[in-house]
C-alpha positions in Angstrom: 95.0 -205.2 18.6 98.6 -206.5 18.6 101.4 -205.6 19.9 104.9 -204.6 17.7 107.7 -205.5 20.2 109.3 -202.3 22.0 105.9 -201.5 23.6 104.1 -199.9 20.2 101.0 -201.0 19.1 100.6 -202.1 16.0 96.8 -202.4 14.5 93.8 -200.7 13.7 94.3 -200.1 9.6 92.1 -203.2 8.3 94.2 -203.9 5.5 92.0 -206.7 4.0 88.7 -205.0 4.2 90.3 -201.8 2.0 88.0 -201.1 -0.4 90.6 -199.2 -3.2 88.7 -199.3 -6.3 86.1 -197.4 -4.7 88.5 -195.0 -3.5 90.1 -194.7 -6.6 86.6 -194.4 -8.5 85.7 -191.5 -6.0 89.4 -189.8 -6.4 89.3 -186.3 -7.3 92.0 -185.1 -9.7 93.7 -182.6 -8.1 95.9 -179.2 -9.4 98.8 -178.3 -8.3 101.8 -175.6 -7.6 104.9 -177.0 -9.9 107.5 -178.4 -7.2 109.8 -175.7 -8.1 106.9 -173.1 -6.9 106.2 -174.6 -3.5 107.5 -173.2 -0.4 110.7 -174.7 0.5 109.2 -176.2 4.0 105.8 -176.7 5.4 106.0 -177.8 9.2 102.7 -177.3 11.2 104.5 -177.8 14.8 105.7 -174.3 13.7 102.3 -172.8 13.1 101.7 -170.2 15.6 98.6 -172.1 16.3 100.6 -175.3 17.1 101.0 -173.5 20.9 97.8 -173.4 21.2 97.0 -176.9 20.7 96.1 -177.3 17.0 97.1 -180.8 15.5 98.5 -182.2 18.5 99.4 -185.4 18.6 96.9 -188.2 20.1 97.6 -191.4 21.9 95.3 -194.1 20.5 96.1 -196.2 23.7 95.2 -199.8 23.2 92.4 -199.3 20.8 92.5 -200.0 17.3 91.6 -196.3 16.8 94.3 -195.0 14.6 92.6 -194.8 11.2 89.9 -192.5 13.1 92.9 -190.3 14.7 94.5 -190.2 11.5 91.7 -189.0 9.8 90.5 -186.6 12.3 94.4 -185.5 12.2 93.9 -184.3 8.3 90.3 -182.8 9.3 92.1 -180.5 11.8 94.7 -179.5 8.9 92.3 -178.2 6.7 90.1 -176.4 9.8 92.9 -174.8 11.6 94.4 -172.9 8.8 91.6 -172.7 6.3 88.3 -172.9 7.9 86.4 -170.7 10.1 87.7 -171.9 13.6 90.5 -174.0 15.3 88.8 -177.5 16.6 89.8 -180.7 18.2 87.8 -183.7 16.4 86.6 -186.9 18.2 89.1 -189.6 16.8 87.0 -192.3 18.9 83.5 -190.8 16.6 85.6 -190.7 13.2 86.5 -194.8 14.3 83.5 -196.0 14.9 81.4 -193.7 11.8 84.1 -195.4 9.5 83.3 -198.9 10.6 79.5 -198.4 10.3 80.7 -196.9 6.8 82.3 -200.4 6.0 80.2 -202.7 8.3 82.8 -203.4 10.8 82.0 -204.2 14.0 84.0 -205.0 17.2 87.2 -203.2 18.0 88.6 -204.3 14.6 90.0 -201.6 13.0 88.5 -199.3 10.0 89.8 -198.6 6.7 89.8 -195.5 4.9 87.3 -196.0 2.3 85.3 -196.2 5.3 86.3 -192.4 7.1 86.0 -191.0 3.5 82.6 -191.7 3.9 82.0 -190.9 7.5 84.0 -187.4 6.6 81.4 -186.6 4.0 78.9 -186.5 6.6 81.5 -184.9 9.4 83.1 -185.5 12.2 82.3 -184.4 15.8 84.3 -181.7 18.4 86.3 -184.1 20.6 84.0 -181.7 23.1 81.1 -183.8 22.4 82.5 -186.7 21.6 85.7 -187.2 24.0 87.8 -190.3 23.9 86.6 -193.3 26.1 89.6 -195.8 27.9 88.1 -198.4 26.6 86.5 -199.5 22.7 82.6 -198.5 23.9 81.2 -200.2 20.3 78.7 -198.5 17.9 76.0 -197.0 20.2 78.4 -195.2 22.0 77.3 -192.5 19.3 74.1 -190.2 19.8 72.3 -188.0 17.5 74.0 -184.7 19.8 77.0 -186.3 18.3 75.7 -186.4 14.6 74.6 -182.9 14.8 77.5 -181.7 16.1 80.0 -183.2 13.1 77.7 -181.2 10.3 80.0 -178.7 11.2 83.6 -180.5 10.1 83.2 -182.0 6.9 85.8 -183.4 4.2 84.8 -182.7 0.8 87.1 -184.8 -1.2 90.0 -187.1 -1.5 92.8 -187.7 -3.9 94.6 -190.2 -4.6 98.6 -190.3 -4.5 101.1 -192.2 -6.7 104.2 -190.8 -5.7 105.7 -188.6 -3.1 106.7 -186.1 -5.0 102.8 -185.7 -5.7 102.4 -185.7 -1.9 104.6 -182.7 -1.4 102.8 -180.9 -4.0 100.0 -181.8 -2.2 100.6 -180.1 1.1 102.7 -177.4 -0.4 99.9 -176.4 -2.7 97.9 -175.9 0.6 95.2 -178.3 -0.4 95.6 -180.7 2.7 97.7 -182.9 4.2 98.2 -186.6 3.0 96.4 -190.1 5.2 98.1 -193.3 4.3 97.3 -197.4 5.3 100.3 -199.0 5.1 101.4 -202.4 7.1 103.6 -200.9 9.4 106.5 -203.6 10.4 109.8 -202.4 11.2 108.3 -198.7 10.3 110.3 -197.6 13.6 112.6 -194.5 13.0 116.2 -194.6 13.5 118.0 -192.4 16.3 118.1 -189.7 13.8 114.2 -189.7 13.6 114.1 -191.2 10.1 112.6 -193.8 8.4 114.9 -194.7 5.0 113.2 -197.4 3.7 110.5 -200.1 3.7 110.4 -203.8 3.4 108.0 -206.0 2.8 105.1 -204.5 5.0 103.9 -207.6 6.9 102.5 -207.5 10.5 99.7 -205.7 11.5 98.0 -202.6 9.4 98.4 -198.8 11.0 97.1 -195.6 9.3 98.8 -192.1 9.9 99.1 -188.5 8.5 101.8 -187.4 6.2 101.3 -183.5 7.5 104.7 -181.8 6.1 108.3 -181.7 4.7 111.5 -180.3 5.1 114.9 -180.2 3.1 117.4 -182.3 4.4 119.7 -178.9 5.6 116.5 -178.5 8.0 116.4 -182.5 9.1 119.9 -182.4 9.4 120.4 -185.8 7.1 120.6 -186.5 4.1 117.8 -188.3 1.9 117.6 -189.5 -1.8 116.0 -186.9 -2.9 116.9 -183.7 -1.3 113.7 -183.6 1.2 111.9 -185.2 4.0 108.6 -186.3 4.6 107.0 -185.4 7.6 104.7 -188.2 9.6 102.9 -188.0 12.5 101.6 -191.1 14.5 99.3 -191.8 16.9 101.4 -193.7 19.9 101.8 -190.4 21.9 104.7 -188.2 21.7 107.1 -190.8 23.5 107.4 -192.3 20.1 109.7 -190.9 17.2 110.6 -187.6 17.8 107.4 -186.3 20.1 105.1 -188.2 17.8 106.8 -187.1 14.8 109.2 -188.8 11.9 110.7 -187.7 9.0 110.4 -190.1 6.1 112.6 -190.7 2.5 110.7 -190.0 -0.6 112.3 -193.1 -1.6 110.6 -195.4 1.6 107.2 -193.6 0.5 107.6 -194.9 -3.1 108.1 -198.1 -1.6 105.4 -198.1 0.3 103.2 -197.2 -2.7 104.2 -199.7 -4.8 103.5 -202.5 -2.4 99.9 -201.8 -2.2 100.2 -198.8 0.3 96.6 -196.7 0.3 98.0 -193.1 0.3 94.9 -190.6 0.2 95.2 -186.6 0.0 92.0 -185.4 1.7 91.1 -181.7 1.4 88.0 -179.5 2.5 88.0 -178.7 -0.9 85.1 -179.7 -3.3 87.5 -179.0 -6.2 91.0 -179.4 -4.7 93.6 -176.8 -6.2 96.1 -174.2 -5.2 95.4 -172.2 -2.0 95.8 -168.4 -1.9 99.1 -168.6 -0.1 102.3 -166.3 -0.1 104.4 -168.6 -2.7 107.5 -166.7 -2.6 108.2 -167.9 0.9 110.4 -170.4 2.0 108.3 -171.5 5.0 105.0 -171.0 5.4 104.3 -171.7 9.3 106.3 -169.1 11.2 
């Protein structure tokens, strides 16, 4: 695990050990809402069900977790608003399932090849499995803990070329969007906003694309009329309490310099959700 200057962690995304042709060769193609047909804004934090808990944000501390807590992140999406009850998932089980997936061992990150599979067989309750201080290795997880994650499952994954396809994405109501990315100079201005992104060096971080906003709502101005919202894993003294809006345009770049950007749904067939489309916002 290494450390990005101004106290942030940087690591846990194993960049090198991505396997993307088998994420691509698992993809499933998904249907959307047109943009123009979309709610207007989709913001979990104002969910009624963000007060009591749901899709808080995590501190991975020092451990190389964050593919694991951004995994679990989308898993909580799809539960809380879809699925039969509200749960907090074990990021530390979705970690360490995801580097038995790949064969990782040591606290060396995961990738997300590796939590597609480990979603496919489901993640535990944070309950069971609750976050250690300290990377505990493999046999940390027991057959209580297996049992327990039959019950929060990921069906498939998509993946994204653009962001445009992201926002149609969330605002279909399919899921919310898990990237790998190298995250270098990925800190957000004082406005909360990312605009761009270089060359991606440094060390690899995953995170959750969960929303999006016009700019009137963000309060700047983008190059494409809307915001992407991300939310990290450093705690909520980063960003804006663990939050950032990003530029279409910085996602794009991040997708073209060999970004893995994922939608993952608990849909076996990901399409349109039953969901009031004439609103602007969903979540009030």
């Amino acid at each position: 695990m290494s450390s990005g200057g101004d106290e942030w962690p940087i690591g846990g995304y194993a960049i090198e050990l991505e396997n993307r042709d088998e994420l691509q060769a698992t993809s499933t193609e998904a249907t959307y809402q047109s943009l123009g047909d979309i709610p207007a804004e989709m913001d979990p934090r104002k969910h009624p069900l963000w007060q009591k808990g749901w899709m808080k944000v995590f501190n991975q501390g020092s451990i190389g977790s964050c593919q694991g807590c951004a995994l679990v992140g989308c898993m909580e999406y799809c539960y809380g608003l879809f699925g039969p009850k509200v749960a907090q998932l074990s990021c530390m089980y979705a970690y360490l399932t995801s580097q038995m997936a790949s064969g990782i061992r040591g606290d060396s990150g995961s990738t997300l090849s590796g939590g597609t599979k480990a979603a496919k067989d489901g993640i535990c309750s944070e309950e069971v499995g609750p976050y250690p201080g300290r990377y505990p290795g493999h046999g940390w997880v027991t057959s209580a803990m297996r049992e327990d994650a039959k019950n929060y499952r990921m069906n498939s994954h998509s993946v994204m070329r653009s962001a445009d396809e992201i926002k149609s994405f969330i605002g279909s109501g399919i899921g919310i969007v898990q990237i790998g990315i190298g995250w270098a100079g990925m800190n957000p201005d004082s406005n909360g906003c990312i605009r761009s992104y270089g060359s991606g060096g440094g060390g690899g971080h995953s995170v959750v694309l969960t929303g999006y906003a016009p700019d009137s709502t963000v309060g700047s101005q983008s190059s494409s009329g809307y915001w992407i919202l991300l939310q990290n894993s450093w705690g909520t003294r980063w960003g804006q309490g663990g939050f950032c809006w990003v530029d279409p345009r910085a996602v794009n770049q991040m997708i073209a310099r060999g970004g893995t950007f994922i939608g993952r749904s608990d849909m076996v067939t990901p399409g349109p959700r039953d969901i009031d489309w004439t609103r602007d916002r969903v979540f009030v």
